[in-house]
PAZANU-467544 format. One record per residue: residue number from 0; x, y, z of N, C-alpha, C in turn; residue in one letter; chain. Coordinates in steps of 0.1 Angstrom, whole numbers. Layout:
BEGIN
NODE   nr    n_u    n_v    n_w   ca_u   ca_v   ca_w    c_u    c_v    c_w  rest  kette
NODE  NUM      X      Y      Z      X      Y      Z      X      Y      Z     a      A
...
***
This chain:
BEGIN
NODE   nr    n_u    n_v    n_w   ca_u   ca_v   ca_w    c_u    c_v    c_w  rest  kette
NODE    0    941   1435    933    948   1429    944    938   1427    955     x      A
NODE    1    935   1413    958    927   1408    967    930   1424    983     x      A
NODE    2    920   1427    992    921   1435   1003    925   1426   1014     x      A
NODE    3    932   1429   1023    933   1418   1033    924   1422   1042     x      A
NODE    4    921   1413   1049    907   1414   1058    913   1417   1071     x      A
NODE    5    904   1432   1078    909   1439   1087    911   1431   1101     x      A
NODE    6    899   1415   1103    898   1411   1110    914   1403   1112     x      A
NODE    7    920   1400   1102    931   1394   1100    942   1404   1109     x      A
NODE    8    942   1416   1100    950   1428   1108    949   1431   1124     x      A
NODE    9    936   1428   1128    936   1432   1142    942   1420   1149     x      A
NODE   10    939   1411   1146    944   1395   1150    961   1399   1159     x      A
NODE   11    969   1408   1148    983   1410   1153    982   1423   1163     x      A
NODE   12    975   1433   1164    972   1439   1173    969   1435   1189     x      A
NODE   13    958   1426   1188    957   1413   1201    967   1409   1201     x      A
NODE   14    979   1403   1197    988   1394   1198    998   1405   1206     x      A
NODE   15    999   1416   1205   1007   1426   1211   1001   1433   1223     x      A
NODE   16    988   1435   1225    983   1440   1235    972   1435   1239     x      A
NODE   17    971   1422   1241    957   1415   1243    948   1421   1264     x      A
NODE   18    956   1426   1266    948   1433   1280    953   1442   1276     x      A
NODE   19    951   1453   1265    952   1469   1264    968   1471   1267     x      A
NODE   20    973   1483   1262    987   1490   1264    989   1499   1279     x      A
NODE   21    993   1489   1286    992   1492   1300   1000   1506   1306     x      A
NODE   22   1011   1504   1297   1022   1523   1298   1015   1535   1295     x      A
NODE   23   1007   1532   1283   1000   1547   1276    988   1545   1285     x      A
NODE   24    981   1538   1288    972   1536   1300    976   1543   1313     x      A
NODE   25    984   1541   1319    989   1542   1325    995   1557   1331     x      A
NODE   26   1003   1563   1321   1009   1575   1322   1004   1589   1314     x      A
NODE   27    997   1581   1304    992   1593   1292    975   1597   1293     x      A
NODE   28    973   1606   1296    961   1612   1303    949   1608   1289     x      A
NODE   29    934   1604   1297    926   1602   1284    923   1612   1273     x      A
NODE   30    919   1608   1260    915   1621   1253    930   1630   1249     x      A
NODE   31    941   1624   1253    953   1632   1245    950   1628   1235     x      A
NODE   32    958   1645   1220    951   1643   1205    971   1646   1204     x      A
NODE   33    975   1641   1194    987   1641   1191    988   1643   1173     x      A
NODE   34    997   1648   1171   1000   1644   1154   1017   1634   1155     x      A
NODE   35   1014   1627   1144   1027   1620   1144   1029   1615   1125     x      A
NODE   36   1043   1612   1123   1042   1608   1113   1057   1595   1107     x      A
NODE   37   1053   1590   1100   1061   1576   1096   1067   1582   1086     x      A
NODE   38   1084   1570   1091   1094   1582   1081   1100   1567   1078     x      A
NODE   39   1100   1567   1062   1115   1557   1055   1125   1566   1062     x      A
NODE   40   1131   1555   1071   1148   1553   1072   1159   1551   1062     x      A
NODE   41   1152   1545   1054   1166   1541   1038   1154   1540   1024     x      A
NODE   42   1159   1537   1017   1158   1538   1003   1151   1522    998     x      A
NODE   43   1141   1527    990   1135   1510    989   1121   1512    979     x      A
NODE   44   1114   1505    982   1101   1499    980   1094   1501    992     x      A
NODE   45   1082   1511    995   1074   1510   1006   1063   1500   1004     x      A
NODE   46   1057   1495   1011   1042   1490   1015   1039   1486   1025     x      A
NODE   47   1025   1484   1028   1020   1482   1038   1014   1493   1047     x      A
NODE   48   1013   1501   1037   1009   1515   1041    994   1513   1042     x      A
NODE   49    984   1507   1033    971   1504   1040    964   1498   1046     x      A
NODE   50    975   1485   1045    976   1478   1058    972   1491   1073     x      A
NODE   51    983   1494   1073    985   1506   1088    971   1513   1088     x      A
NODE   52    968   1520   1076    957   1528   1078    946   1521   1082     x      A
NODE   53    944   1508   1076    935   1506   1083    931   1500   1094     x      A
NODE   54    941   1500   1100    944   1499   1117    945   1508   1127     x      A
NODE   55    952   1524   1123    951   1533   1126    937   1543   1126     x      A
NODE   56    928   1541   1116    918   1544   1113    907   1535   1122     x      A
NODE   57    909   1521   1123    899   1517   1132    902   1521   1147     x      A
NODE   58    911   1527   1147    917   1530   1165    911   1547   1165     x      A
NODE   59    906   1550   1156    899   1562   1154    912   1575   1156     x      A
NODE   60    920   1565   1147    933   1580   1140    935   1584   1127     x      A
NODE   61    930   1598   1125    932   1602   1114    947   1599   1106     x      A
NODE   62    944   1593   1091    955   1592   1084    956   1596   1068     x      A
NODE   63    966   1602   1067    965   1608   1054    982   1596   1047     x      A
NODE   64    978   1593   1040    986   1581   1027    996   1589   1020     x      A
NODE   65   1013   1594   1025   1020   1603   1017   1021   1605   1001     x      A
NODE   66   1025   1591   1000   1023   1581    990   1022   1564    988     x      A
NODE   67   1022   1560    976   1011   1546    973   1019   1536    982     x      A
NODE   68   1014   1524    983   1017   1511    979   1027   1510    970     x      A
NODE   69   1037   1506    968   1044   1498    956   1056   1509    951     x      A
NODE   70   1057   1524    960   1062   1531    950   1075   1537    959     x      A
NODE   71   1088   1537    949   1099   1540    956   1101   1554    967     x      A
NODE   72   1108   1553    976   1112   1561    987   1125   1561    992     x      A
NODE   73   1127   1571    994   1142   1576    998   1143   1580   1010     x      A
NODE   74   1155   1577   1016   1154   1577   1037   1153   1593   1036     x      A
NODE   75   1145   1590   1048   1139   1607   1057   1127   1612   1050     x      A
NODE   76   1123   1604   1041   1106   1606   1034   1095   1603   1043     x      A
NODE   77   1086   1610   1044   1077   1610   1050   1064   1600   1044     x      A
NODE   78   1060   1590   1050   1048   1583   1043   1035   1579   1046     x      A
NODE   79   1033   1583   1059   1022   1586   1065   1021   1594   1076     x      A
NODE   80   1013   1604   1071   1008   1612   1086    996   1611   1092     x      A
NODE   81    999   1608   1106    988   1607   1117    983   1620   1128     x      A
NODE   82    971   1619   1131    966   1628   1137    953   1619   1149     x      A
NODE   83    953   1619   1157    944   1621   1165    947   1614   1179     x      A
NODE   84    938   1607   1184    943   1599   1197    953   1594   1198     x      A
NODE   85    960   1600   1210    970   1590   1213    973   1575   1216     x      A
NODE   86    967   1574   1223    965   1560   1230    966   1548   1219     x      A
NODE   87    953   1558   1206    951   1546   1196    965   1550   1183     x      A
NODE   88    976   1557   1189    985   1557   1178    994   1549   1184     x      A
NODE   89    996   1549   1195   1010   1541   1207   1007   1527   1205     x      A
NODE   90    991   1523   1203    987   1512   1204    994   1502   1194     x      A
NODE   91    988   1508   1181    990   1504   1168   1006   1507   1167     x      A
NODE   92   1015   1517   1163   1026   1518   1164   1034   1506   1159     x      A
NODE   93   1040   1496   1170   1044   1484   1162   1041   1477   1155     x      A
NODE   94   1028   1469   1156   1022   1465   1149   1020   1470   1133     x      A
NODE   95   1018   1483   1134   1020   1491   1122   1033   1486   1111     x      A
NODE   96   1043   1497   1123   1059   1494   1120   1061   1481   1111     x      A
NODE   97   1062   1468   1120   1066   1455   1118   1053   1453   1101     x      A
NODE   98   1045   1458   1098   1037   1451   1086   1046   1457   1074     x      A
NODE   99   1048   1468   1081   1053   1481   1072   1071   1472   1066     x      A
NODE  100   1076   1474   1079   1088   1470   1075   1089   1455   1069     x      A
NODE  101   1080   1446   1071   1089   1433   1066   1077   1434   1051     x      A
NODE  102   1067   1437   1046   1063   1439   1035   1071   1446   1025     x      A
NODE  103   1075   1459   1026   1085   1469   1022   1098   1461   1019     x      A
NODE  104   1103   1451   1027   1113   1444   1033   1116   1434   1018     x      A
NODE  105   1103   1427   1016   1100   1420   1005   1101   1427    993     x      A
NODE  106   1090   1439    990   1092   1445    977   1101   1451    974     x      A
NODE  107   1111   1453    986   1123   1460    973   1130   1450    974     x      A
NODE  108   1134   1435    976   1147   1427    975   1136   1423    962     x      A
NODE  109   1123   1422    961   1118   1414    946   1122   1422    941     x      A
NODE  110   1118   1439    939   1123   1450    928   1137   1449    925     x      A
NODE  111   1146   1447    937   1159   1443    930   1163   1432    922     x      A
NODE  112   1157   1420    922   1153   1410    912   1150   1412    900     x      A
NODE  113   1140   1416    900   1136   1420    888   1140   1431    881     x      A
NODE  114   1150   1438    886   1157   1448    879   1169   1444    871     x      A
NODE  115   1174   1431    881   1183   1426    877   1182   1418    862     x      A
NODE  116   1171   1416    865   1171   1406    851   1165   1413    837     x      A
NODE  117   1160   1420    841   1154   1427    831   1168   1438    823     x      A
NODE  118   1178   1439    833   1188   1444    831   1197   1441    818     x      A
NODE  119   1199   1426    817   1197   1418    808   1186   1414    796     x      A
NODE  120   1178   1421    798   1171   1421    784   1160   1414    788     x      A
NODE  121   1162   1404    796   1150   1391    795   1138   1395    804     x      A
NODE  122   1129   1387    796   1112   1387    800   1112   1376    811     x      A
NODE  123   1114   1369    818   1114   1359    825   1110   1369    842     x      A
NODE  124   1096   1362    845   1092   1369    857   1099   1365    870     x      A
NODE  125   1101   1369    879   1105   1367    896   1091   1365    903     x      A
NODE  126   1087   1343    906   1078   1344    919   1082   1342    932     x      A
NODE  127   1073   1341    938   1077   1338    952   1075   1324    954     x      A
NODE  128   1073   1315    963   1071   1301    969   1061   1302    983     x      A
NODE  129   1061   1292    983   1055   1288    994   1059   1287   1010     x      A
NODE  130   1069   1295   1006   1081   1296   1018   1084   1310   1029     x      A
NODE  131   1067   1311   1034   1066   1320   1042   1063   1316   1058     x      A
NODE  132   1064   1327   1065   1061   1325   1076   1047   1323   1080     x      A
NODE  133   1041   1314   1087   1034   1307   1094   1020   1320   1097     x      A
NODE  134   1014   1323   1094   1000   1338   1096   1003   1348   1089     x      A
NODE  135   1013   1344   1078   1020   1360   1071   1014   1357   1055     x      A
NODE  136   1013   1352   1051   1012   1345   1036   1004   1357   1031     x      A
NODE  137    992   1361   1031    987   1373   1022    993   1380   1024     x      A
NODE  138   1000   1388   1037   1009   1401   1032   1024   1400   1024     x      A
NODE  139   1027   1390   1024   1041   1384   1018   1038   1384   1005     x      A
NODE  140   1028   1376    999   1024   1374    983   1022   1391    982     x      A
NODE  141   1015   1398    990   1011   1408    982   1023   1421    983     x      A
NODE  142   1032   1416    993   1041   1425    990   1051   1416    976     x      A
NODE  143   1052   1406    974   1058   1405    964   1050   1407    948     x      A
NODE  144   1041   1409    946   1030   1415    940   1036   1434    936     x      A
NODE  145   1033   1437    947   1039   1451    950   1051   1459    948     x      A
NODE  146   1062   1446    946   1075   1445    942   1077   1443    924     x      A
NODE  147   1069   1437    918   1066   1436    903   1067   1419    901     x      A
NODE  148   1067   1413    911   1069   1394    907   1053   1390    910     x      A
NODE  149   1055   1378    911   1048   1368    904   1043   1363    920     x      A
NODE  150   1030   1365    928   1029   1354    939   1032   1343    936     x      A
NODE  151   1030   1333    925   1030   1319    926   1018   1313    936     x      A
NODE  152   1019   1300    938   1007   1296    942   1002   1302    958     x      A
NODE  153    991   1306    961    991   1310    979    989   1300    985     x      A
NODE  154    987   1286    979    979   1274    987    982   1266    976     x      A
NODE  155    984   1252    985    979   1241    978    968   1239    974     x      A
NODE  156    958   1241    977    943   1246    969    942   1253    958     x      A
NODE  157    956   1258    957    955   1269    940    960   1261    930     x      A
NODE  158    968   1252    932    974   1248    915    984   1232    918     x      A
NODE  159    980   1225    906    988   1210    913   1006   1212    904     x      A
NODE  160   1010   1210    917   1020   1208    917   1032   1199    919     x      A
NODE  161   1030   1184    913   1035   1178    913   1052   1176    922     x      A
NODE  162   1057   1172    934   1071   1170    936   1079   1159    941     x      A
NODE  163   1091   1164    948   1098   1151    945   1087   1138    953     x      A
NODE  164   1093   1145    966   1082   1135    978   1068   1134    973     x      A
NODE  165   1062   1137    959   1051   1126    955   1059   1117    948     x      A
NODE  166   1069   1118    939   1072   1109    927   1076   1096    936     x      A
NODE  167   1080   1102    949   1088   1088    955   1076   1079    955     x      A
NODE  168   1064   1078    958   1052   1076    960   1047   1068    946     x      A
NODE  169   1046   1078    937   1037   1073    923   1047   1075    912     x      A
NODE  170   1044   1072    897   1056   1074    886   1052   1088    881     x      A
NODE  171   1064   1094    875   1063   1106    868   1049   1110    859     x      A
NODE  172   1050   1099    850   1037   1100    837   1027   1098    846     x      A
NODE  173   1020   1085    853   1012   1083    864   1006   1093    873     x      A
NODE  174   1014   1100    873   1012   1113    885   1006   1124    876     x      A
NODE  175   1011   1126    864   1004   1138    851    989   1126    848     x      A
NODE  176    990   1121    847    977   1114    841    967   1112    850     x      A
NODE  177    967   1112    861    957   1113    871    957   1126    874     x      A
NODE  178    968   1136    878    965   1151    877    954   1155    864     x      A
NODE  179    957   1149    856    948   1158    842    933   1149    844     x      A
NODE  180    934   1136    845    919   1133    851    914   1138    857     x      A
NODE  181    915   1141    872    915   1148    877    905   1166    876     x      A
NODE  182    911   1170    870    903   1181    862    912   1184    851     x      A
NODE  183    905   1190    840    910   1193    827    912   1210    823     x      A
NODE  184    909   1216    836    907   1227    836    918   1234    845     x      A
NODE  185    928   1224    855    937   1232    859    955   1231    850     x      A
NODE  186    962   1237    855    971   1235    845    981   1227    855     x      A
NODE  187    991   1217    850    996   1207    853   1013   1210    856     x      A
NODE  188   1018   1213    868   1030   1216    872   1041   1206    880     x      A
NODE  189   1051   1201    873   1059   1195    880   1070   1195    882     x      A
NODE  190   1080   1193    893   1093   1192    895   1099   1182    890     x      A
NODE  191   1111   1186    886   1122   1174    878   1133   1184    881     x      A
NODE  192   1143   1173    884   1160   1174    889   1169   1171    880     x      A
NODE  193   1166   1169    865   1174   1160    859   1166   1162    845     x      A
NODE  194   1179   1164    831   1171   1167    816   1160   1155    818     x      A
NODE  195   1163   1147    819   1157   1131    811   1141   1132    821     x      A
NODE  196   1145   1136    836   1128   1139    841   1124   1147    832     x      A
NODE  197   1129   1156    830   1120   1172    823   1117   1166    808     x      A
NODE  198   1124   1161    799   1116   1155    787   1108   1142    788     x      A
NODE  199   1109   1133    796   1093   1126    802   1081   1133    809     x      A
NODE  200   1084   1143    818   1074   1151    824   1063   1161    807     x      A
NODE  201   1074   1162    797   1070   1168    788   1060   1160    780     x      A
NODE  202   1070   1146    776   1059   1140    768   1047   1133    776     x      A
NODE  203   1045   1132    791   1036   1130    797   1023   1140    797     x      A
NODE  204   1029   1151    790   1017   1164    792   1018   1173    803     x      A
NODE  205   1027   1174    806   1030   1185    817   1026   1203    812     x      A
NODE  206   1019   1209    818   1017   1224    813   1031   1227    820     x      A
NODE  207   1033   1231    831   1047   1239    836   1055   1228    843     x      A
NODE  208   1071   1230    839   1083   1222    843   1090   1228    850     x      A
NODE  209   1091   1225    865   1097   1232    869   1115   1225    872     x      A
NODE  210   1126   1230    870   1142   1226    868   1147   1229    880     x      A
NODE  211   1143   1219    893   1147   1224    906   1163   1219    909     x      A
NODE  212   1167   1228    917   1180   1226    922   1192   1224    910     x      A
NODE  213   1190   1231    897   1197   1226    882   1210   1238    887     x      A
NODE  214   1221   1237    876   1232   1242    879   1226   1251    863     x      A
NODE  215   1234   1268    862   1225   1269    852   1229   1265    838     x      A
NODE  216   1245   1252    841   1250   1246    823   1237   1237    825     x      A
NODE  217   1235   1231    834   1222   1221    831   1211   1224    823     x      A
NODE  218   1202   1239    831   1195   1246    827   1194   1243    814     x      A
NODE  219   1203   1247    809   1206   1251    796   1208   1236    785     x      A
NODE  220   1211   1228    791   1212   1214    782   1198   1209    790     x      A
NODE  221   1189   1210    794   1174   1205    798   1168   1214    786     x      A
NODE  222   1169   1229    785   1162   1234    775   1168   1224    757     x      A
NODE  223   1180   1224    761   1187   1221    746   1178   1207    745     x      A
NODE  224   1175   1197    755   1167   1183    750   1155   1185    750     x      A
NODE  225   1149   1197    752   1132   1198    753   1130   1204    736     x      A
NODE  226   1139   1212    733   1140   1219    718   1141   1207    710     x      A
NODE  227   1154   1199    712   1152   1188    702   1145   1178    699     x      A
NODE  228   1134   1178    710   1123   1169    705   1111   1174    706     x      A
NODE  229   1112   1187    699   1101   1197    697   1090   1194    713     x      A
NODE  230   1097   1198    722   1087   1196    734   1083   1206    744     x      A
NODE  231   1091   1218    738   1092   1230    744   1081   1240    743     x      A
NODE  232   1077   1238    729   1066   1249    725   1050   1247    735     x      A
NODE  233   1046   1258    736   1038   1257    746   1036   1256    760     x      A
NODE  234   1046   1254    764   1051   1251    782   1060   1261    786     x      A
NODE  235   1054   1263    796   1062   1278    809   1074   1264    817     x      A
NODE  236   1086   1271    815   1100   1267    819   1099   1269    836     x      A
NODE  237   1101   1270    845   1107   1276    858   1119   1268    864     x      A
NODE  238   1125   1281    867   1137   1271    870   1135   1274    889     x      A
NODE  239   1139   1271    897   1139   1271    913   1150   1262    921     x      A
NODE  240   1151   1269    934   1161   1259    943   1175   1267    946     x      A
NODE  241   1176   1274    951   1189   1279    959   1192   1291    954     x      A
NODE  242   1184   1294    944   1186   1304    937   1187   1321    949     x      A
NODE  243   1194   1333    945   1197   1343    954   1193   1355    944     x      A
NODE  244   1191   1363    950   1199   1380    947   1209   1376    941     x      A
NODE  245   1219   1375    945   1232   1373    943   1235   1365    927     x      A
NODE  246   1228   1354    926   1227   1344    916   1217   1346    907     x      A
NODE  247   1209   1356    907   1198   1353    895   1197   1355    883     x      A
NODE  248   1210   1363    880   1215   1368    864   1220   1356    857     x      A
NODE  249   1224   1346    868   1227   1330    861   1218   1324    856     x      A
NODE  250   1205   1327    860   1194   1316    855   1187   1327    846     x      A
NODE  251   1184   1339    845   1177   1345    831   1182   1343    815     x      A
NODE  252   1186   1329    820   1187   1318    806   1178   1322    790     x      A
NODE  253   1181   1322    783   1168   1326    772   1162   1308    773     x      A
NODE  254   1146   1309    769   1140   1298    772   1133   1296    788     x      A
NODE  255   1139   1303    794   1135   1300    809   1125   1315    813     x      A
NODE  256   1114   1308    817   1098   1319    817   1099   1326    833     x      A
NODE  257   1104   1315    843   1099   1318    857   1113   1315    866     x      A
NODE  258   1111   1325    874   1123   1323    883   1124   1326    897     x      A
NODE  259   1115   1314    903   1113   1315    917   1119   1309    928     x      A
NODE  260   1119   1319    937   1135   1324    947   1126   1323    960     x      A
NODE  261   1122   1317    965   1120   1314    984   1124   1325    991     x      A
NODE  262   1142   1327    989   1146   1342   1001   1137   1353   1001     x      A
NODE  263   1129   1353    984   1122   1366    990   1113   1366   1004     x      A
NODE  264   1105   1356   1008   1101   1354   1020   1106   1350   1035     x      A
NODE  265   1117   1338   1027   1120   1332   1041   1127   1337   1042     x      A
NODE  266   1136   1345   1038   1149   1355   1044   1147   1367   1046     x      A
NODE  267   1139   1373   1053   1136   1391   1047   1143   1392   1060     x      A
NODE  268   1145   1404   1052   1153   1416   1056   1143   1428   1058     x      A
NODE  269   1140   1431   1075   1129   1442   1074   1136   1458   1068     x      A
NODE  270   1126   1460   1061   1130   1478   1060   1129   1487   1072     x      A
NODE  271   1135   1494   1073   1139   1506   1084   1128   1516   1083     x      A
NODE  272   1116   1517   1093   1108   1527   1093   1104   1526   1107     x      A
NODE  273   1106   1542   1110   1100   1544   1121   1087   1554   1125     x      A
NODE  274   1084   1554   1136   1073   1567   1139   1076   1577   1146     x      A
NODE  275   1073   1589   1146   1078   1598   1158   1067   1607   1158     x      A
NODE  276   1064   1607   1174   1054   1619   1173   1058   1633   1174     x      A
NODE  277   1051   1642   1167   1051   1654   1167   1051   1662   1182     x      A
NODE  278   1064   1667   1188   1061   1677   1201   1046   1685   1201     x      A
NODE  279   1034   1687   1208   1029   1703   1204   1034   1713   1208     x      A
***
């Protein structure tokens, strides 16, 4: 898993205290040494624990890692303990918090995804979309990473992906045939609303189909016309589009490979974690 670049992490640090932390400046004498430590409030998926550290560490505060990245916790668990300057723990603090919480926030509603379906027997992964906030995208993919799904693309620079607002533009086969011109080396993804797109997108050569906005009887009669004209074999299914938590046991369809759900990003729900320092 790619590291995120610390220069990226301080970026949100400036954004919170770009002329220094004027209160801890202020009231909290130089050279105070403190211990403190970060506590799950509820039950979940933590991350973004090295995120912190390496924030806390460049502020020259000792930090010991309770436990990993990616691994379940139960409220009033202890997951990082800090030791050293104050100034550089008060600093970091929110900025910490907030990476902590809305990454955490992500991995466990994907872990609950992917429990769900698997619950049901089926191999069909949970990705994410493209549907994140604005300077957040590596920690989002990587908390959904973290969570057990699938990032999906991080960029339109990663993978072509054919959609509606191109087709309005060019025709379905037209658009696969200059994608595969194009290079013969990436793999070929497109949206269809409708059986009859998804078995032209097939016999135009489509690697991945994705079944946006389908109901999941649709789903299911789009696979039934890809089977019957032997079009199925070899091609990753995804289905996408409004899909929830709530709804995803409807689409782990048999035949359907991918099952990517936006809320994991654009809806998060931060996890509850705070800091408290230690009295001496």
């Amino acid at each position: 898993m790619t590291e995120v670049p610390l220069e990226y992490l301080l970026s949100f640090v400036e954004e919170d205290a770009p002329s220094g932390d004027i209160t801890t400046d202020a009231i909290i004498p130089p050279d105070t040494c403190c211990k403190a430590m970060i506590i799950a409030k509820e039950e979940g998926i933590i991350c973004g624990l090295s995120e912190a550290e390496r924030l806390f560490t460049h502020f020259g505060v000792q930090v010991t890692q309770v436990c990993p990245d990616g691994a379940p916790v139960k409220r009033g668990e202890f997951v990082l303990s800090l030791k050293g300057d104050a100034s550089g723990i008060l600093l970091v603090e929110r900025t910490a918090l907030n990476i902590i919480g809305r990454m955490s926030g992500i991995a466990t509603k994907t872990k609950s995804c992917m429990d769900q379906i698997r619950s049901l027997g089926s191999n069909c992964r949970v990705a994410a979309t493209r549907k994140t906030s604005p300077g957040m995208r590596l920690l989002d993919k990587k908390a959904v990473m973290l969570g057990g799904g699938d990032p999906h693309r991080n960029s339109l620079s990663d993978g072509v992906l054919i959609k509606d607002n191109h087709l309005v533009l060019v025709s379905l086969p037209g658009s696969i045939a200059s994608a595969k011109a194009r290079s013969h080396y990436r793999k070929i993804e497109v949206e269809v609303e409708d059986p009859d797109s998804a078995v032209t997108a097939a016999e135009a050569g489509a690697d991945i189909i994705m079944l946006d906005n389908m109901t999941p009887e649709i789903v299911v009669r789009t696979l039934g016309e890809l089977n019957s004209r032997n079009l199925r074999s070899g091609r990753v299914i995804e289905v996408s589009g409004t899909i929830s938590e709530d709804s995803i046991k409807n689409y782990a369809i048999p035949g359907v490979d991918v099952i990517s759900i936006g809320a994991l990003t654009h809806s998060v729900r931060n996890f509850d974690v705070s800091l408290e320092i230690i009295r001496p």
